[in-house]
matplotlib code that plots the C-alpha trace (Angstrom):
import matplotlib.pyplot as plt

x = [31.8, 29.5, 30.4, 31.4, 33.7, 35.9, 39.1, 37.8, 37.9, 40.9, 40.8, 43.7, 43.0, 44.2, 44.4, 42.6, 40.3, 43.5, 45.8, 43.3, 42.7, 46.2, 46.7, 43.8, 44.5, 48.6, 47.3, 44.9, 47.5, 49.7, 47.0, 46.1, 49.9, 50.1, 47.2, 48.7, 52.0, 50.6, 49.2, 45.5, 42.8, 41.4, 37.8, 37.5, 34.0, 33.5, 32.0, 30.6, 30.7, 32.9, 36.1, 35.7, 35.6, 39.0, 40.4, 39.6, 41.5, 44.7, 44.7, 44.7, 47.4, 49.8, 48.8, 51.4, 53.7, 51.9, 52.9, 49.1, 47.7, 44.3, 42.7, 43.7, 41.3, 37.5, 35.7, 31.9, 30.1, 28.5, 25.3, 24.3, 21.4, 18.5, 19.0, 20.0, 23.7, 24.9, 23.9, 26.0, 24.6, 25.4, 28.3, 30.2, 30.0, 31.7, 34.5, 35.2, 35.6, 38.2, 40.2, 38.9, 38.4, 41.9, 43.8, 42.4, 40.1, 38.6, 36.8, 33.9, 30.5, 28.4, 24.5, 22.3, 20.7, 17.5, 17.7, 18.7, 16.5, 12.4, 12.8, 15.1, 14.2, 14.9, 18.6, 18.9, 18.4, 20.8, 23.5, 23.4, 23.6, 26.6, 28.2, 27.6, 29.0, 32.0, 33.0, 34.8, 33.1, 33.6, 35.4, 39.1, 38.6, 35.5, 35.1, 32.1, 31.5, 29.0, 26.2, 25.2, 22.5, 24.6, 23.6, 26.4, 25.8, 22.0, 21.2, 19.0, 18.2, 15.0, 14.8, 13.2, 16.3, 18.0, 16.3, 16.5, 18.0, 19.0, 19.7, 23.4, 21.6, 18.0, 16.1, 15.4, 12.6, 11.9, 15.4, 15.7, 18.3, 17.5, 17.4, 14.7, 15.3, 19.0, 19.9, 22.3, 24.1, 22.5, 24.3, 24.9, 26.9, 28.8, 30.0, 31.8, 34.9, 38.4, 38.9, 36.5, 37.3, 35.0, 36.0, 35.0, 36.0, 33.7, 32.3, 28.5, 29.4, 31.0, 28.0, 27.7, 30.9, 30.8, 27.3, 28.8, 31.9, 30.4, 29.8, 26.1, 23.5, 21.8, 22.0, 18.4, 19.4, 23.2, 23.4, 27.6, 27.7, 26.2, 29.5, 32.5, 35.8, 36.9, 40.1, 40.3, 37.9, 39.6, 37.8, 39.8, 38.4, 40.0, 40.1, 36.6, 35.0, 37.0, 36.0, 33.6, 35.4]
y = [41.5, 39.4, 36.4, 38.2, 40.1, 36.8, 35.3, 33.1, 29.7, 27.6, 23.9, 21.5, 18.1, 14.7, 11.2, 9.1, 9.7, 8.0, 10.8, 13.4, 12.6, 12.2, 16.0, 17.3, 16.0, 17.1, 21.2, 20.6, 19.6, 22.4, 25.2, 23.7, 23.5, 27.4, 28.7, 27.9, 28.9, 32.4, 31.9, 31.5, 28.4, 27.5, 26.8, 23.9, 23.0, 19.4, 17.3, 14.3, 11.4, 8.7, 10.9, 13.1, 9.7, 9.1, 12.3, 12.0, 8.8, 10.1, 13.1, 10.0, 8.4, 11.7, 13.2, 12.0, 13.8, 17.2, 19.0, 19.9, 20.2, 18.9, 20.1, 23.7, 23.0, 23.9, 21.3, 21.9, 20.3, 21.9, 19.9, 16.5, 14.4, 14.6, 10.8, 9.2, 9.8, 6.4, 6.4, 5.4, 7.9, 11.0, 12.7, 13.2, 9.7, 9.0, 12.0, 10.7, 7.1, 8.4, 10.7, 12.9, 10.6, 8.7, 12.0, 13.1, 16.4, 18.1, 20.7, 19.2, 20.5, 18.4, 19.1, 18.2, 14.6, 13.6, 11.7, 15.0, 17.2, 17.2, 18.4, 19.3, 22.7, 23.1, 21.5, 24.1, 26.6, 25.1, 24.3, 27.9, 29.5, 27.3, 28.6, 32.2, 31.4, 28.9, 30.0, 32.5, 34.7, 31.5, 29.2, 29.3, 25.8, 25.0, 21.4, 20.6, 17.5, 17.8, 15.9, 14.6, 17.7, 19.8, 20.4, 20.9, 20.6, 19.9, 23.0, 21.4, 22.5, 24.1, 23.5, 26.1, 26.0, 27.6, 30.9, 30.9, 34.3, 35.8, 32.7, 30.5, 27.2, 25.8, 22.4, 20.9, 18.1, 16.0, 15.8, 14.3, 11.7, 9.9, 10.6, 12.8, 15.5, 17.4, 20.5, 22.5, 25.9, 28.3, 30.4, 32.8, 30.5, 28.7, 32.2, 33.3, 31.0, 32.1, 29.1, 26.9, 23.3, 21.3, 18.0, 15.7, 12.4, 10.4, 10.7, 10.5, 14.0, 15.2, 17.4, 18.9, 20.7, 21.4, 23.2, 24.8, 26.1, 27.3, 31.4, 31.2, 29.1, 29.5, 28.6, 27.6, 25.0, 24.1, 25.2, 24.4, 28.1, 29.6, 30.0, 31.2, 32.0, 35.1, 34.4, 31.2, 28.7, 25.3, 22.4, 19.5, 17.0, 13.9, 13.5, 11.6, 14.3, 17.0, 15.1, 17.8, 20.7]
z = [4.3, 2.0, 0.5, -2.8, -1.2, -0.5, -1.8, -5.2, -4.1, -4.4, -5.9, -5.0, -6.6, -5.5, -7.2, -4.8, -1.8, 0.4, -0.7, 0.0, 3.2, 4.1, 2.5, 4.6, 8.2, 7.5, 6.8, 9.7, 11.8, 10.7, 10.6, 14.6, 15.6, 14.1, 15.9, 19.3, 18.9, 18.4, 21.6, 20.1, 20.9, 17.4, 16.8, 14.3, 12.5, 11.8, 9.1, 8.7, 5.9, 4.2, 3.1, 6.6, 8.8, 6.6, 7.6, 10.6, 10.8, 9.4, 12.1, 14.1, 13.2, 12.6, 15.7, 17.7, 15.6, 15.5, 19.0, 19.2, 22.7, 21.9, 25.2, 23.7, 20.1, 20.3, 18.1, 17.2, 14.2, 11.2, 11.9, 13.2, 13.2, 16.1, 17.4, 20.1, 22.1, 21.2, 17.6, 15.4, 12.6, 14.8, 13.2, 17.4, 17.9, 14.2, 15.2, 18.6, 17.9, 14.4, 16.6, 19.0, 21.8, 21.0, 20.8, 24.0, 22.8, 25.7, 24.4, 21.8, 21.9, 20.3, 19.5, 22.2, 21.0, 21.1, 24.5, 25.5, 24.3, 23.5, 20.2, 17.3, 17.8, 21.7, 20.5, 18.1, 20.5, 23.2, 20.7, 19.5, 23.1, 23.4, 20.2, 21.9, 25.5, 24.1, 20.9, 19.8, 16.9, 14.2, 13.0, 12.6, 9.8, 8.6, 6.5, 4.7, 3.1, -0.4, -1.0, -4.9, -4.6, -3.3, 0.1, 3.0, 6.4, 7.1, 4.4, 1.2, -1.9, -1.8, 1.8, 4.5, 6.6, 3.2, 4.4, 8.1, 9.5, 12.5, 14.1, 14.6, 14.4, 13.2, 13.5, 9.9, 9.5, 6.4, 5.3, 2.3, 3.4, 6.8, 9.4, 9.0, 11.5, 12.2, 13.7, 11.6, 11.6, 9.4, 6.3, 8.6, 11.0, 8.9, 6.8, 10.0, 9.1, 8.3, 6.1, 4.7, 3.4, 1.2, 1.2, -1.8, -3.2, -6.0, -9.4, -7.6, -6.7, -9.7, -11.0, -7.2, -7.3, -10.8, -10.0, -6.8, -8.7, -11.8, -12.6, -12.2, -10.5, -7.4, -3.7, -3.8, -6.3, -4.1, -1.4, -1.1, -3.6, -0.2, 2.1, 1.6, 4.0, 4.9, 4.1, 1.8, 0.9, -0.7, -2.4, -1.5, -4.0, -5.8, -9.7, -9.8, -7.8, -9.8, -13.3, -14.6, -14.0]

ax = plt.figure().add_subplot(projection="3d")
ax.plot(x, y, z, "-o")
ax.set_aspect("equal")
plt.show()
């Protein structure tokens, strides 16, 4: 199935980024909490940013309602960025410090950082043989925050790592937003999603989904047209984010 054989996208708009991240962590809850009463382990793709850290947050503080058994979720990240463990810029340490660590998730596999590995390319290739020998064919939920360019994950406009192939994860250097070198999952990885959530809030990235979300355009040019779900793919946005649609 290509990308064009998908569901249309699916655009559910909020007032404020507060409200939108409450509505986001609730269906993640519910989607989690669903998953495992049918007696599957869901594998949930991470983001992160400003209105993910606030999701993030809210799974948090609802969690205890929830009946998920966090040590039943598989939790991997979209991309990351090649520093340190203890950085505060790496998207894990962001995620377990919101929720993962307080809810008591078990089961995160985070990119190998750069105390960790030589290079951005040997953690690309370690992450990926993780994703082969821990996960589970994809991702059950996907979120994606949007950059103002429309890049997702570590995937830039006119960036090589646009064409990589063949391959479930790929170092990028130069990036045009420090830190300069990430590791992030290719198209490829990131189109083997059942559901795939962008998650935007602000009028700085108002042009970016109107770009993703019109008829034509290019990839090349942003990157967030690139991936779809196989099953549903919903732009979570708020009105300033959803002002030039």
């Amino acid at each position: 199935m290509t990308t064009d054989d998908r569901p249309a996208p699916l655009i559910e708009v909020h007032t404020d980024p507060e409200t939108l991240a409450t509505a986001v962590a609730g269906e993640l809850l519910n989607r989690i909490a669903d998953a495992q009463a049918a007696g599957h382990v869901p594998d949930i793709g991470l983001t992160g940013g400003t209105i993910a850290d606030a999701i993030h947050r809210e799974v948090a503080r609802m969690a205890a309602d929830s009946g998920v058994d966090w040590g039943a979720v598989r939790f991997w990240f979209g991309d990351e960025r090649f520093v340190d463990a203890d950085s505060p810029d790496r998207n894990a340490v962001q995620a377990r410090a919101a929720f993962l660590d307080e809810v008591g998730a078990t089961r995160v596999h985070e990119v190998p950082a750069a105390d960790q590995a030589p290079d951005a390319e040997s953690a690309a290739s370690s992450y990926s043989s993780t994703v082969r020998a821990e996960g589970n064919g994809g991702f059950d939920v996907l979120m994606l925050g949007v950059g103002p360019d429309g890049h997702i994950a570590s995937l830039f406009p006119g960036h090589p790592g646009l064409d990589v192939t063949d391959a479930i994860a790929t170092a990028v250097h130069d990036s045009p937003k420090p830190p300069p070198d990430r590791v992030t999952l290719t198209f490829e990885a990131l189109d083997r999603s059942q559901a795939v959530w962008f998650l935007v809030s602000g009028d700085a990235k108002a042009d970016a989904v109107a770009r993703a979300l019109a008829d034509d355009g290019t990839i090349a040019e942003t990157p967030a047209r690139g991936v779809k779900g196989r099953a549903e793919t919903t732009w979570f946005l708020d009105h300033a984010a959803a002002s030039k649609l």
